[in-house]
KERO-571970 format. One record per residue (C-alpha): x, y, z. Coordinates in steps of 0.05 Angstrom, whole numbers, padded with zeros to 5 digits. Layout:
<zafis>
{{X,Y,Z}}
...
</zafis>
This chain:
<zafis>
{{04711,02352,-01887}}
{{04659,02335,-01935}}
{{04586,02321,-01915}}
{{04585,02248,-01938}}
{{04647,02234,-01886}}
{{04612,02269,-01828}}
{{04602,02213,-01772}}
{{04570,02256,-01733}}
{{04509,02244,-01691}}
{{04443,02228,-01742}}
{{04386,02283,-01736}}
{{04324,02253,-01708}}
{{04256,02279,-01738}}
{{04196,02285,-01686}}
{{04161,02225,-01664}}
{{04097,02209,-01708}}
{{04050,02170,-01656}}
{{04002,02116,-01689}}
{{03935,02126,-01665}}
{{03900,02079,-01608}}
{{03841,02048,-01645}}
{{03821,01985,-01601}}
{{03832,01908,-01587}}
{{03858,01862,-01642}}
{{03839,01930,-01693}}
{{03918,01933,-01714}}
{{03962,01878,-01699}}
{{04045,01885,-01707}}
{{04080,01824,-01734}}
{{04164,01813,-01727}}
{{04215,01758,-01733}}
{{04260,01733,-01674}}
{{04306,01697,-01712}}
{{04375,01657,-01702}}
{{04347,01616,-01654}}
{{04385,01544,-01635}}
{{04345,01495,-01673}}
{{04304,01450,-01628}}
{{04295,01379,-01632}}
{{04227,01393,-01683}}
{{04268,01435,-01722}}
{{04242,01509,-01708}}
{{04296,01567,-01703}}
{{04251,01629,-01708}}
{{04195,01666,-01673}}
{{04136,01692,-01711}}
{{04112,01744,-01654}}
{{04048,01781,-01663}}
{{04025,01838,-01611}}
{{03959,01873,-01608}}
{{03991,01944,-01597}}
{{03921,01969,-01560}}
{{03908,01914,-01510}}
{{03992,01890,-01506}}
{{03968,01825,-01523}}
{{04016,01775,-01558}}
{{04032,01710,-01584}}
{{04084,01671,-01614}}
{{04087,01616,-01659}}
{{04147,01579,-01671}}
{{04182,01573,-01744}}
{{04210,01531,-01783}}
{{04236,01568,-01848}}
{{04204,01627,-01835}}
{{04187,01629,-01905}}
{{04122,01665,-01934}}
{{04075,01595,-01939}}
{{04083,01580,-01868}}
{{04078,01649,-01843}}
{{04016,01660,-01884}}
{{03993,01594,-01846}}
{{03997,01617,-01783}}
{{03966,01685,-01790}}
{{03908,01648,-01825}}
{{03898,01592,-01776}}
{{03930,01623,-01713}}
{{03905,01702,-01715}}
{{03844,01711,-01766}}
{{03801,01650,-01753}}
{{03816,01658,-01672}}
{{03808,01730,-01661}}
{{03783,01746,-01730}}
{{03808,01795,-01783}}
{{03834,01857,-01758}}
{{03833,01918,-01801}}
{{03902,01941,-01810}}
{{03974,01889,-01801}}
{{04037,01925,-01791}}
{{04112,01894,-01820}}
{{04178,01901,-01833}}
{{04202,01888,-01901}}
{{04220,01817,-01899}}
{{04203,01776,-01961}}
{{04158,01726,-01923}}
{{04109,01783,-01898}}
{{04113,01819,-01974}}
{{04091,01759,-02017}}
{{04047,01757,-02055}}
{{04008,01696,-02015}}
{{04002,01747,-01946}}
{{03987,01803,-01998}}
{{03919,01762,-02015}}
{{03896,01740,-01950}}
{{03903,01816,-01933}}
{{03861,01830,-02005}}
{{03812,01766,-01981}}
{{03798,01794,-01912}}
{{03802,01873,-01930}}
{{03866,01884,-01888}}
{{03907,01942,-01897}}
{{03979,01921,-01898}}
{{04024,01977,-01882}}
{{04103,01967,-01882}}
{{04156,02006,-01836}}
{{04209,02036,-01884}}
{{04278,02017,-01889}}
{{04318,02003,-01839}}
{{04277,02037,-01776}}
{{04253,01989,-01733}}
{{04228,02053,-01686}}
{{04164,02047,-01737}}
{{04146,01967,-01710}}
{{04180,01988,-01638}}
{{04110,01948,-01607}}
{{04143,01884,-01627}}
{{04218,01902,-01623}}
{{04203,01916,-01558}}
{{04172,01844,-01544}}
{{04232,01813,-01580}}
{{04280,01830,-01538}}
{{04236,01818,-01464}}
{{04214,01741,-01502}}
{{04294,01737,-01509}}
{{04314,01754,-01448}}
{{04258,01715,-01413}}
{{04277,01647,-01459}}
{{04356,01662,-01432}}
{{04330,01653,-01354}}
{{04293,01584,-01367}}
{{04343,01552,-01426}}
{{04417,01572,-01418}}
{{04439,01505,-01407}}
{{04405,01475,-01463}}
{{04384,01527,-01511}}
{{04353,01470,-01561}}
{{04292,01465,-01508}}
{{04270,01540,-01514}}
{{04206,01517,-01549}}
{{04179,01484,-01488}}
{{04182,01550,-01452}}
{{04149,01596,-01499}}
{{04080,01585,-01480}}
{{04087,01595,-01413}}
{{04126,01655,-01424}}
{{04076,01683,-01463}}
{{04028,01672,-01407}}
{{04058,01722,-01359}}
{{04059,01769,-01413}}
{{03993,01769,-01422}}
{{03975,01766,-01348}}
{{04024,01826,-01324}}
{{03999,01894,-01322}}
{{04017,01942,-01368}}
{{04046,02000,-01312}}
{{04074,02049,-01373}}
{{04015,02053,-01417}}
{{03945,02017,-01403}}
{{03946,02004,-01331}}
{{03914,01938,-01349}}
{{03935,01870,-01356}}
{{03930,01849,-01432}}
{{03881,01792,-01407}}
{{03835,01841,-01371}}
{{03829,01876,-01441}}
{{03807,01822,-01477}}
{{03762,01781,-01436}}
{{03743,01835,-01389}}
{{03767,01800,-01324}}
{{03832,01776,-01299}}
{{03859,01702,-01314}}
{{03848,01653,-01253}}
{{03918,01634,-01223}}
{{03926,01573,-01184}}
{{03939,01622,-01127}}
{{03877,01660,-01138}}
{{03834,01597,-01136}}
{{03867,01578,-01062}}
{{03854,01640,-01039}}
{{03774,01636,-01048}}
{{03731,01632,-00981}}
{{03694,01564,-00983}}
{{03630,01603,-00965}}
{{03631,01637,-01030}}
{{03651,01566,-01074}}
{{03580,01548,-01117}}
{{03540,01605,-01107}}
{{03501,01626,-01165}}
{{03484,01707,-01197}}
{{03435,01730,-01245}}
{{03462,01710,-01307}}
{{03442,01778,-01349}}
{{03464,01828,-01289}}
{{03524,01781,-01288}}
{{03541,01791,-01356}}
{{03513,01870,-01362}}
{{03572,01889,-01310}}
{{03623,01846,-01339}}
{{03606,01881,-01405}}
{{03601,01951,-01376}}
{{03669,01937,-01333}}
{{03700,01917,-01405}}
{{03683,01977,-01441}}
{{03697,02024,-01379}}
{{03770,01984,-01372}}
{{03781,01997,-01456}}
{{03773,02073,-01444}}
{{03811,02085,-01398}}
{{03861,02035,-01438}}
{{03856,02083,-01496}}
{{03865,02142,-01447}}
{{03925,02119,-01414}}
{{03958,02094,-01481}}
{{03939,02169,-01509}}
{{03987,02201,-01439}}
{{04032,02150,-01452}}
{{04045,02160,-01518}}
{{04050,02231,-01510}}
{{04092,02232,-01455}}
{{04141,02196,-01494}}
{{04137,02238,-01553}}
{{04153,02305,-01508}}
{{04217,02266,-01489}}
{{04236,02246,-01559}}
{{04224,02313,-01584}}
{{04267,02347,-01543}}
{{04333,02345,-01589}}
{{04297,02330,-01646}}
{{04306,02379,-01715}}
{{04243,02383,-01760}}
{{04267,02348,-01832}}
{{04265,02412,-01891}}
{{04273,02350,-01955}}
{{04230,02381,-02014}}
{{04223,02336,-02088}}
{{04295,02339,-02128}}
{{04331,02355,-02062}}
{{04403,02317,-02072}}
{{04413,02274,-02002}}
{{04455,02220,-01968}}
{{04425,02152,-01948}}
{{04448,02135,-01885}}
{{04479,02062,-01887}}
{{04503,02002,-01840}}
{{04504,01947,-01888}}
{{04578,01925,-01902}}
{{04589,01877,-01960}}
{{04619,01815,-01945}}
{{04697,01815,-01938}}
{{04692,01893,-01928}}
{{04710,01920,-01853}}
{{04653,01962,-01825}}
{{04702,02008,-01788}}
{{04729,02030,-01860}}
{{04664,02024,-01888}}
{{04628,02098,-01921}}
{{04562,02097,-01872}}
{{04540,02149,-01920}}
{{04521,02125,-02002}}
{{04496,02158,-02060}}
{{04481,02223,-02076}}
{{04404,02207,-02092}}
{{04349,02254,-02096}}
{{04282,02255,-02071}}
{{04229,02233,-02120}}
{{04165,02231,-02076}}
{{04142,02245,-02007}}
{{04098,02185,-01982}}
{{04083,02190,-01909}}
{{04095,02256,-01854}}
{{04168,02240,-01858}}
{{04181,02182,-01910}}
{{04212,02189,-01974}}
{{04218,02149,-02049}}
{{04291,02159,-02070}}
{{04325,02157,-02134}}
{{04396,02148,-02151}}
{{04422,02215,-02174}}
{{04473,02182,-02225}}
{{04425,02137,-02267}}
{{04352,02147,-02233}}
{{04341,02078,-02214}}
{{04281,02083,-02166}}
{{04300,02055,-02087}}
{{04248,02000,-02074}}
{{04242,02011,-02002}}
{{04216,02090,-01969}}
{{04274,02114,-01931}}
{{04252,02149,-01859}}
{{04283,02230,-01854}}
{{04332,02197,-01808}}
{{04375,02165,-01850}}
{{04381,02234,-01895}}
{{04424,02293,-01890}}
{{04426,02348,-01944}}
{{04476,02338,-02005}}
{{04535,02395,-02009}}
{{04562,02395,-02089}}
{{04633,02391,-02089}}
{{04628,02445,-02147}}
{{04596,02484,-02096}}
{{04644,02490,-02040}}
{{04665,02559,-02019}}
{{04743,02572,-02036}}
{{04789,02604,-01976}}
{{04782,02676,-01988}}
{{04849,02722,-02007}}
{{04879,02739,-01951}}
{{04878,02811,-01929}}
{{04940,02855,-01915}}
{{04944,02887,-01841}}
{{04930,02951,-01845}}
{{04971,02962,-01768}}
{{05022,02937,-01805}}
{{05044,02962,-01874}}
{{05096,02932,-01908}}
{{05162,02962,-01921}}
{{05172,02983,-01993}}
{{05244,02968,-01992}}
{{05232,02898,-01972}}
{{05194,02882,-02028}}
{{05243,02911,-02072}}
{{05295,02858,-02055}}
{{05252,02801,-02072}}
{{05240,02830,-02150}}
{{05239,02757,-02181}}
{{05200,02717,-02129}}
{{05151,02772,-02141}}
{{05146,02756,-02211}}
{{05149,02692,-02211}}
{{05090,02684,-02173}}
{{05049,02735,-02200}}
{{05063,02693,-02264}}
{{05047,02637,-02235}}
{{04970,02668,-02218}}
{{04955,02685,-02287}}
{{04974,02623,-02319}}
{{04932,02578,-02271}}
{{04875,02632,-02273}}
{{04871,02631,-02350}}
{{04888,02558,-02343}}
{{04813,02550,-02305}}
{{04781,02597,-02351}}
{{04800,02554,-02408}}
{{04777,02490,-02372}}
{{04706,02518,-02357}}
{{04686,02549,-02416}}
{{04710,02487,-02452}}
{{04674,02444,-02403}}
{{04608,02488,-02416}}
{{04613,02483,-02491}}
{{04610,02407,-02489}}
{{04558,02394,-02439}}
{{04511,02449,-02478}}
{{04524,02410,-02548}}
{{04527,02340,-02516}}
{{04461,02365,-02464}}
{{04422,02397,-02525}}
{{04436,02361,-02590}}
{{04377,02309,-02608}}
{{04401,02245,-02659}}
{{04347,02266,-02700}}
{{04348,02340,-02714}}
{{04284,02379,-02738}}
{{04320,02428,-02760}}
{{04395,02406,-02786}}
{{04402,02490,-02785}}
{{04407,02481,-02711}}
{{04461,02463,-02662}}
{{04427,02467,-02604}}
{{04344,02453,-02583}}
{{04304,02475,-02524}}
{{04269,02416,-02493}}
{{04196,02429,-02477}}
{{04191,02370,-02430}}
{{04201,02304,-02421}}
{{04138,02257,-02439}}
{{04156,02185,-02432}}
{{04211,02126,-02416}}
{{04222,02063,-02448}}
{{04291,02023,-02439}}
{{04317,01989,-02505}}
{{04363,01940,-02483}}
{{04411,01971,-02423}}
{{04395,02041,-02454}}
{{04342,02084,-02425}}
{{04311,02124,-02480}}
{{04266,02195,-02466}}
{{04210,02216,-02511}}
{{04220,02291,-02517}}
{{04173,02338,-02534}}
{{04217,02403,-02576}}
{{04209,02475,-02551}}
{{04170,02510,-02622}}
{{04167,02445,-02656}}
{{04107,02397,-02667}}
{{04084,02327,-02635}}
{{04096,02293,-02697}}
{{04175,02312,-02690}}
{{04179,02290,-02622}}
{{04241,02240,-02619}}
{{04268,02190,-02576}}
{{04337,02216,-02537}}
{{04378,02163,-02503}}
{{04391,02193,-02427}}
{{04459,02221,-02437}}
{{04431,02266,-02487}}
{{04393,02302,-02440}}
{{04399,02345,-02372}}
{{04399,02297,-02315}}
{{04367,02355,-02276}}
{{04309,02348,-02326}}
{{04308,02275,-02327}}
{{04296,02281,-02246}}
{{04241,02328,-02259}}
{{04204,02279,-02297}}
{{04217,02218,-02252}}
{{04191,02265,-02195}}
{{04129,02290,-02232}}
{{04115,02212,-02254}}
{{04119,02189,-02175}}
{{04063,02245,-02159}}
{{04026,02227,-02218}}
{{04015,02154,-02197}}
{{04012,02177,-02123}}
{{03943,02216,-02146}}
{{03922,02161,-02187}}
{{03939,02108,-02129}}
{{03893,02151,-02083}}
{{03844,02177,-02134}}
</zafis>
């Protein structure tokens, strides 16, 4: 079975934990969508979480395009809790336009995006999805249209429950340094106590101290929760060994439309890695023409390429020596013996043939430039690879000749040259602008 139709279980590199910075410093931003459509028209969720304090909201949408999404984080998030330093997405179009782009660039927010298909990366606000969903199903499964008028409230008792698995702390407490008052809290208060005044600065000197006292021990209890977590993941986990020009398969669930999914390849390509972004996030080219993947791909959804051409052959197999045949047996078969020694020679010489003829044509087809220096020549030496352009459908390579000058450098269409070169450039152009990006 070849490596591509493997269905076997997908390797799972070690968890990389985001670090704990503090209140409203990151915020995480998803999509609940397909939604019934309520009488003012919204069918989707815009749900942002604080991933330090657990503190969320959610706005409901109408298109969920990018204008009213960059609405809401401007009017909803910045100017109410002000501009945090760093917003974490998915790769939906509305949260990689260019309009969220430039609030980001107005307001000097980072904007980081998870990678292809692994929602594990934003799992602070899948997590929140799927509790909002489930907790919108108890109030509105007769009428679904009304789920709207519920979402508030919902959102309340988020905010107000404590957080038993990481902070310890109610997302409220975090933010304003004290729990909400519930209607039941307010019944509950001793009449004697009702109207009685404090010091207003030792007041607010142990609300502050209580606040920052409550955040680290927040942070603390996020940092053993995280890591707790991370020694579970980790425990079947395989660390990735992908290196630049390594030929992989990309992992895929999407089935075209009118295709069945259970006859569906999950594995595409071969591609090849072109550059090595984050711990374990990769840019990936096609191996067959080089076009460049948009999205990074997470080590998950790669496993190592096996070449066909590669594949071991069954070996000969080898006679018993416990048992040796019996001369006179083999005497009586004289002409199935030679036909089928015939028969190996033929198809031996047969493969020869095929290979050195297949050699010959990919060394004059690899190696022969349209414009020759040297007309003397059949075959050049490239030096390297200096440039790309694309002339029409046709990508063109400026070469630079092993022994000959700049000024005879030419331009070679792609199937003149060694693909394996051609990734070697690509690869060396993705670090290039890497250094330049972070230069």
């Amino acid at each position: 079975m070849s490596t591509r139709q493997d269905e076997s279980t997908l390797k799972r590199a070690p968890l990389q934990r985001l670090p704990a910075t503090g209140v409203f410093e990151r915020i995480h931003m998803d999509i609940l969508c397909n939604l019934p459509q309520s009488a003012g028209g919204f069918n989707q969720i815009l749900l942002v979480v604080c991933p330090f304090s657990k503190w969320c909201e959610a706005f409901p949408l109408k298109t969920g395009g990018a204008v009213e999404t960059a609405r809401v984080l401007y009017n909803e998030i910045i100017c109410r809790y002000g501009p945090c330093r760093q917003i974490l997405t998915d790769l939906r179009k509305n949260f990689t336009s260019n309009l969220v782009k430039e609030i980001c660039k107005i307001f000097q927010i980072t904007k980081l995006n998870t990678s292809s298909y692994h929602p594990e990366c934003n799992a602070a606000t899948e997590r929140q999805n799927r509790t909002l969903a489930t907790s919108l199903r108890m109030y509105c499964h007769d009428n679904q249209s009304t789920w709207p008028d519920y979402l508030q409230g919902v959102m309340m008792s988020f905010r107000n429950t404590i957080q038993t698995e990481s902070t310890q702390y109610s997302p409220y407490y975090l933010v304003f340094g004290r729990e909400p008052r519930n209607p039941i809290d307010i019944a509950l208060i001793p009449e004697s106590t009702k109207g009685l005044s404090k010091d207003a600065e030792s007041a607010l000197k142990l609300i502050v101290d209580n606040l920052n006292h409550a955040r680290k021990i927040a942070k603390t209890n996020i940092e053993a929760a995280q890591q707790k977590y991370k020694t579970q993941h980790d425990k079947n986990v395989e660390e990735p060994s992908f290196y630049i020009l390594d030929k992989v398969w990309l992992y895929c669930t999407r089935t075209p439309v009118g295709l069945s999914p259970k006859l569906q390849r999950k594995w595409t390509g071969p591609y090849y890695i072109a550059e090595h972004i984050g711990e374990y996030t990769y840019r990936l080219r096609k191996a067959s023409d080089n076009k460049i993947l948009k999205a990074p791909v997470h080590a998950n959804r790669l496993k190592k390429y096996l070449d066909p051409k590669n594949r071991p052959t069954n070996p000969p197999n080898e006679v018993n020596e416990d048992h040796d045949l019996n001369p006179e047996e083999l005497m009586d078969m004289p002409e199935i013996l030679d036909r089928v020694n015939d028969t190996i020679i033929n198809h031996t010489q047969n493969q020869v043939g095929k290979i050195n003829q297949n050699d010959q044509t990919q060394l004059h087809k690899d190696k022969q430039p349209s414009q020759n220096p040297n007309p003397q020549q059949d075959i050049y030496d490239v030096e390297r690879i200096l440039k790309c352009r694309k002339r029409g459908n046709i990508k063109q390579y400026l070469i630079k000749w092993q022994g000959y000058s700049s000024s005879q450098n030419t331009w070679e269409p792609s199937n003149n040259i060694p693909n394996n070169l051609i990734q070697h450039f690509h690869a060396q152009s993705q670090s290039k602008n890497k250094r330049k990006r972070h230069g």
